[in-house]
C-alpha positions as CSV (number, residue, x, y, z in Angstrom):
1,X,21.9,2.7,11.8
2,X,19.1,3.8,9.8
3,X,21.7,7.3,8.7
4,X,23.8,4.7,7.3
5,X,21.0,3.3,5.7
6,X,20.1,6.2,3.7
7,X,23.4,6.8,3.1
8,X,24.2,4.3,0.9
9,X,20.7,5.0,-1.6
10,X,21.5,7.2,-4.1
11,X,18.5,8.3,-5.5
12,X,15.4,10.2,-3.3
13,X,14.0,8.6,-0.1
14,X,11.9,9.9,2.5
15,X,9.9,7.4,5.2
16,X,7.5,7.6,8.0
17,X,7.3,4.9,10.7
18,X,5.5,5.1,14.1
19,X,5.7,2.9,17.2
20,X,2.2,1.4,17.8
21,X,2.7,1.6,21.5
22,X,4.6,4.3,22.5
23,X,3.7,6.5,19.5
24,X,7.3,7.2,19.0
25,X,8.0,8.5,15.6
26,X,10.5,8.0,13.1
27,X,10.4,11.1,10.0
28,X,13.2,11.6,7.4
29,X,11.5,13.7,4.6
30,X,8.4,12.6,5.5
31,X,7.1,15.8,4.5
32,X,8.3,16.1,1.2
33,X,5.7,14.8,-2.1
34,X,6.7,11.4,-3.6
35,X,4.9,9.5,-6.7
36,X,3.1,6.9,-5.2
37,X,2.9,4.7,-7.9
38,X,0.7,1.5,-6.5
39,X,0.5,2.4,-3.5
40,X,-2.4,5.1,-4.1
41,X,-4.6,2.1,-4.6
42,X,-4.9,2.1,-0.6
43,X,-7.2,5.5,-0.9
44,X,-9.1,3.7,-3.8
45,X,-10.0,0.5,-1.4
46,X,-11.2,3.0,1.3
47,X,-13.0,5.3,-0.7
48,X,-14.8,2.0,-2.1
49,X,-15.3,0.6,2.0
50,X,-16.7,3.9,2.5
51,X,-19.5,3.6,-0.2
52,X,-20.3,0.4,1.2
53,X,-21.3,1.6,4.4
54,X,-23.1,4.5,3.1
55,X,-25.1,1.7,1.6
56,X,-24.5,2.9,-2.1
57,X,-23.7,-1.1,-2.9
58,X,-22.8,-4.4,-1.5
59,X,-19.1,-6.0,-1.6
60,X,-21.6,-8.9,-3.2
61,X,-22.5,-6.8,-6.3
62,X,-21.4,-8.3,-9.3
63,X,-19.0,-6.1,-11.8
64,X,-18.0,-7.9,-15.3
65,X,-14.3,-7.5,-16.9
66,X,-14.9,-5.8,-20.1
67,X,-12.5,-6.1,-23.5
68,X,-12.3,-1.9,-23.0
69,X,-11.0,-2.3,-19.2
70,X,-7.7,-3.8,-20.6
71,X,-4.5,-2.3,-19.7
72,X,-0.9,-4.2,-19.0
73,X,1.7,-3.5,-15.9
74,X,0.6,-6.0,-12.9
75,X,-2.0,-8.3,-12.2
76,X,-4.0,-11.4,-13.7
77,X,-7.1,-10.0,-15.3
78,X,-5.7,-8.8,-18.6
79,X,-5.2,-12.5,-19.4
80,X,-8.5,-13.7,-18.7
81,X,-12.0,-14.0,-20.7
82,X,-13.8,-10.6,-20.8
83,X,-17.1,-10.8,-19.9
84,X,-15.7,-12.8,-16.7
85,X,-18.1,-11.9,-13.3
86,X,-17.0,-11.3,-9.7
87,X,-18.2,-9.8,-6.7
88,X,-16.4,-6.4,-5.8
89,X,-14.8,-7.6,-3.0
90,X,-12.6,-10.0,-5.6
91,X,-12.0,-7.1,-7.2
92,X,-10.8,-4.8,-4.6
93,X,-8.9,-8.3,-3.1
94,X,-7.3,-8.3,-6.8
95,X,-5.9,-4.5,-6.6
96,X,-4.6,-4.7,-2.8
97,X,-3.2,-8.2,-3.0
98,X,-1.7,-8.7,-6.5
99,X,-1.8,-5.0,-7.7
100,X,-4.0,-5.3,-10.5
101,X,-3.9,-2.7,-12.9
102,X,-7.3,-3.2,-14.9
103,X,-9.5,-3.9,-11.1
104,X,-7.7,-1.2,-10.0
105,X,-8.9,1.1,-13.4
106,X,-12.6,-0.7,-12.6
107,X,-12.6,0.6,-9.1
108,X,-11.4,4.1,-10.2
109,X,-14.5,4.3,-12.5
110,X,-17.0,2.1,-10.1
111,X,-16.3,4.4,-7.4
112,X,-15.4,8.0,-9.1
113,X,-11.9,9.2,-8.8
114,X,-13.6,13.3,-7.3
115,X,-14.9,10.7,-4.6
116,X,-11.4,9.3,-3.7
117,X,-10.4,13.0,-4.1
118,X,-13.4,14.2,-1.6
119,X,-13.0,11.1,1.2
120,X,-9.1,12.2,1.3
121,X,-9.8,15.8,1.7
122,X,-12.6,15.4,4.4
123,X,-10.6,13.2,6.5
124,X,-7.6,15.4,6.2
125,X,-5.6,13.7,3.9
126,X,-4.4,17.0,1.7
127,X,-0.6,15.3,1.0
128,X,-2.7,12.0,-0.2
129,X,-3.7,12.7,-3.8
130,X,-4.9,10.4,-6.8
131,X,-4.6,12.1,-10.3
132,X,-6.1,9.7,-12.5
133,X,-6.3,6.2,-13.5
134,X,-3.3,4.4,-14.3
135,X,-2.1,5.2,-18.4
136,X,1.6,3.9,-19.2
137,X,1.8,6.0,-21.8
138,X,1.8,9.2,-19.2
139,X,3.3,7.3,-16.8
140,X,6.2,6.8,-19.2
141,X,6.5,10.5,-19.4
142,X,6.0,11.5,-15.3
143,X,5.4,8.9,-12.3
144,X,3.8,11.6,-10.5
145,X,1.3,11.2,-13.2
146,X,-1.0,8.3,-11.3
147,X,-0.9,10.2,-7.9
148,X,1.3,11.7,-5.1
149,X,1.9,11.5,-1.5
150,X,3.8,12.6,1.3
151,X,5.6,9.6,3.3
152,X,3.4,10.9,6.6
153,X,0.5,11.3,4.8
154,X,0.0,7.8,3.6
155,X,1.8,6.3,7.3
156,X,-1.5,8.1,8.6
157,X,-4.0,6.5,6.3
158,X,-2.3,2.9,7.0
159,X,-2.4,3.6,10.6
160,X,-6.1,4.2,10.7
161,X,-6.9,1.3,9.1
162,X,-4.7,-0.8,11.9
163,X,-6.0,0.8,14.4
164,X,-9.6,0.9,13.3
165,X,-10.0,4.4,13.5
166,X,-11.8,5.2,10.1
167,X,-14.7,3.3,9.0
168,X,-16.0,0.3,11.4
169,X,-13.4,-2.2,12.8
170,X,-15.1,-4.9,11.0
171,X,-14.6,-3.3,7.6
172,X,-10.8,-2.1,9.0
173,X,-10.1,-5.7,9.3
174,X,-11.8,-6.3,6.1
175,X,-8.8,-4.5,4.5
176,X,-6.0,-5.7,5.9
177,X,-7.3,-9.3,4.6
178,X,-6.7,-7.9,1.3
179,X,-3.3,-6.3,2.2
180,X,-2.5,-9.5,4.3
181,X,1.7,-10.4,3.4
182,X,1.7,-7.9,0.8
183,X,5.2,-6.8,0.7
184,X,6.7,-9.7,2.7
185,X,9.4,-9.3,-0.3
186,X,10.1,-5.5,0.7
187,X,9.5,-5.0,4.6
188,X,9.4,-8.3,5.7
189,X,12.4,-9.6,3.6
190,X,14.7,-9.3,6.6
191,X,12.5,-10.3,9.5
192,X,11.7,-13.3,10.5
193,X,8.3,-13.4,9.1
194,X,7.2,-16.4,7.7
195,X,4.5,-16.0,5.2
196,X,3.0,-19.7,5.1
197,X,2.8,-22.6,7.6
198,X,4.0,-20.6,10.2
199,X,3.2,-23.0,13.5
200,X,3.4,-20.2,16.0
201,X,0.3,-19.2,17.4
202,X,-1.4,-15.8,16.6
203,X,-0.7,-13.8,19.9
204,X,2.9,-14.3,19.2
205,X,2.7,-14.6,15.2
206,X,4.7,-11.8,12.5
207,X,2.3,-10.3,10.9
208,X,2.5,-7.7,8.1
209,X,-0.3,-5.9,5.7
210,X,0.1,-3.3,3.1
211,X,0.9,-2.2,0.3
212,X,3.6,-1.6,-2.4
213,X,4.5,0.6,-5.5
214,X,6.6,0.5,-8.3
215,X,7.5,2.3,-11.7
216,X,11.0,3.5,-12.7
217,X,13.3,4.5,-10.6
218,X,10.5,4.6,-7.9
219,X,9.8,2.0,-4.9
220,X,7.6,2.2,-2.2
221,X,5.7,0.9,0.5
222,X,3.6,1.5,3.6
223,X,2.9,-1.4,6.1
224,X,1.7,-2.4,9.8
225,X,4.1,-4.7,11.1
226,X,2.5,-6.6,14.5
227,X,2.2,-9.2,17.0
228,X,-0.7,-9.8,19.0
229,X,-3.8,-8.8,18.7
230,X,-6.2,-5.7,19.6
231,X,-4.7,-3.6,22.8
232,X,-2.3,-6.3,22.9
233,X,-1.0,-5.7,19.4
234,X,2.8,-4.7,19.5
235,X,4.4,-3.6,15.9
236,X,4.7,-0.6,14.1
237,X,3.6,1.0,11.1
238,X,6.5,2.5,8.0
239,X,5.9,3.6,4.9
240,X,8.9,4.7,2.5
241,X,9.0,6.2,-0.6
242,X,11.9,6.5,-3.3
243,X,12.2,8.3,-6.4
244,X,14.9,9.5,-8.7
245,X,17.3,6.2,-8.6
246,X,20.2,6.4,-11.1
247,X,20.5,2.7,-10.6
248,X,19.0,1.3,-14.7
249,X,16.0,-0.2,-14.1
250,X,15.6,-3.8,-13.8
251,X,12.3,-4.6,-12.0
252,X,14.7,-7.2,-9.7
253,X,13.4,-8.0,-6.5
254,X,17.0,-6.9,-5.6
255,X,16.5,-3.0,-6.9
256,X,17.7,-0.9,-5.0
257,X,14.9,0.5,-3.4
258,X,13.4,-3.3,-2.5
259,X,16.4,-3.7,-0.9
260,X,16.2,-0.2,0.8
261,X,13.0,-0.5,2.3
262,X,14.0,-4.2,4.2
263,X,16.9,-2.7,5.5
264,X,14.6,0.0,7.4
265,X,12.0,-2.2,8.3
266,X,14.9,-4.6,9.7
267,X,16.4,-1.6,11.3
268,X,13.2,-0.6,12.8
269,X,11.8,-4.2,14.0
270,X,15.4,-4.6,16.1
271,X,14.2,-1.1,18.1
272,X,10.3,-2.2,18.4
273,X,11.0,-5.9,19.3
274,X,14.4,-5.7,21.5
């Protein structure tokens, strides 16, 4: 099933999913390097946890949006008021949950991109690698411009965070409120995950966090997918990463690789949850 998946992409793909309970694992070019486009911004966040517990700040400190912090792409805070003030943990919720560009520029700078660097390198994270802040203008020339990862690399970072393995759990969970439904469009688009009003209780609730990535010709995503809750938690985690579609670039929800990476999830879910 998932053969004939690939199959029928045309452009690169490589992906990384592991059963949460069996620790089963699912690798198709999950070693090769991919442009990460957005989803680098995962690093960023725990880089910026990691400060906070070293006691450097406080999510509560106050950062203004400056006139020179403006930059287009995704997001909401290029079209409001410079000189606008919010706690950092609006603007890290800002960066994981809607993707914004100029919080996510901010955060490069507040926290120090050698320090995002450092934290992936110590925790052995070599295949995880941010290159600079986001600029169009280079991005326009090379995706792999913003930063690179392997499919395993960052399917081991989100992992982590699920399983509260780096940092403390209550800054682990902390993080997945920020990446809450974040690609419900992408992995979740073909499981029956319903992203609001959803009566079922929480033991027996879809839930999804992550996050998702996407210049031209280049989609990606990596995700925990789960019921339950602490050792009773049942899901897995997946992260793919395309590059190189032919397909002209629309920025549909219906691209190719969108449409790619619901088909795995889907493909995935039916083999975790029988």
């Amino acid at each position: 099933m998932i053969e004939d998946i690939l199959a029928g992409f045309h452009g690169r793909v490589g992906l990384a999913a592991l059963n949460l309970q069996t620790d089963e694992q699912l690798l198709y070019h999950a070693n090769e390097t991919f442009p990460t486009a957005s989803t680098i911004k995962l690093p960023v966040l725990v880089t910026l946890m990691q400060q906070v517990e070293d006691g450097l700040y406080s999510l509560d400190a106050p950062l203004m949006l400056r006139r020179a912090d403006q930059i287009g792409g995704s997001g909401l805070l290029q079209y409001l008021t410079p000189g606008l003030v919010m706690p950092i943990r609006d603007w890290a919720f800002l960066m994981m949950n809607v993707s914004d560009n100029l919080a996510t520029n901010v955060l490069i700078d507040h926290v120090g991109l050698q320090n995002v660097q450092a934290w992936l390198q110590a925790h052995e994270y070599p295949d995880v690698q941010l290159h600079r802040k986001i600029d169009f203008t280079e991005l326009a020339q090379d995706i792999k411009h913003l930063g690179t990862a392997t499919p395993a690399g960052l399917n081991r970072l989100m992992t982590a965070v699920f399983r509260r393995q780096i940092l403390t759990p209550a800054t682990c969970t902390e993080m997945l409120r920020m990446m809450n439904k974040v690609g419900s469009d992408r992995v979740g688009r073909y499981l029956p995950f319903e992203p609001y009003g959803d009566p079922t209780p929480d033991s027996e609730k879809l839930q999804l966090a992550g996050k998702t990535g996407s210049l031209k010709g280049c989609r990606a995503q990596t995700a925990v997918i789960w019921r339950g809750a602490g050792e009773a938690a049942r899901g897995f985690s997946l992260t793919v990463m395309t590059d190189e579609d032919p397909t002209p670039e629309t920025w549909s929800i219906d691209a190719a690789g969108v449409l790619l990476i619901g088909r795995i999830a889907q493909a995935i879910y039916d083999q975790v949850f029988p």
